[in-house]
C-alpha positions as CSV (number, residue, x, y, z in Angstrom):
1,X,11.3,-5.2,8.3
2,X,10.8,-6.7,4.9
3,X,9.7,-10.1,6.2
4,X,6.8,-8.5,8.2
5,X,6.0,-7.2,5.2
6,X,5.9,-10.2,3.2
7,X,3.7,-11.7,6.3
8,X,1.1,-9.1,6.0
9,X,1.1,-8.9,2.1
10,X,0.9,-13.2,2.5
11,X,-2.2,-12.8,4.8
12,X,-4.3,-10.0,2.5
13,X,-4.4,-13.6,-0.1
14,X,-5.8,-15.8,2.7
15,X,-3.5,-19.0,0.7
16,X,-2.3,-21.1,3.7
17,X,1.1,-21.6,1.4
18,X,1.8,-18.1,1.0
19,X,1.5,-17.3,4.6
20,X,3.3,-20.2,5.6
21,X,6.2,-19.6,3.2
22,X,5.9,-16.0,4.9
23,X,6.1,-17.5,8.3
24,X,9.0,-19.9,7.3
25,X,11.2,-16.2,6.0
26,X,10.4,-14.7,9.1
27,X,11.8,-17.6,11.3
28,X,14.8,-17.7,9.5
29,X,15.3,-14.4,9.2
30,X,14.9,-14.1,13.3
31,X,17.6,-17.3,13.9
32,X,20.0,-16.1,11.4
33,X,19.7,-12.8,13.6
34,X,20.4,-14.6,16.8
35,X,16.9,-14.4,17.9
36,X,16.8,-18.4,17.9
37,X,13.9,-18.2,20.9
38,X,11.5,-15.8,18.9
39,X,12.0,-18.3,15.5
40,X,9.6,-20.8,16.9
């Protein structure tokens, strides 16, 4: 998944707005999938 990806490539930098931008994709990419309970 592209947006775990992006998580793990957002982590390696340690900058708090990288990952969090990461973490903000991932949610939306899990809602927009219908996952709304795992976009927390």
């Amino acid at each position: 998944m592209p947006h775990l990806e992006g998580h793990a490539a957002a982590t390696a930098t340690a900058d708090p707005r990288a990952i969090a931008l990461a973490l903000e994709g991932s949610a939306g990419a899990r809602a927009l999938a219908g996952h709304h309970a795992h976009a927390e």
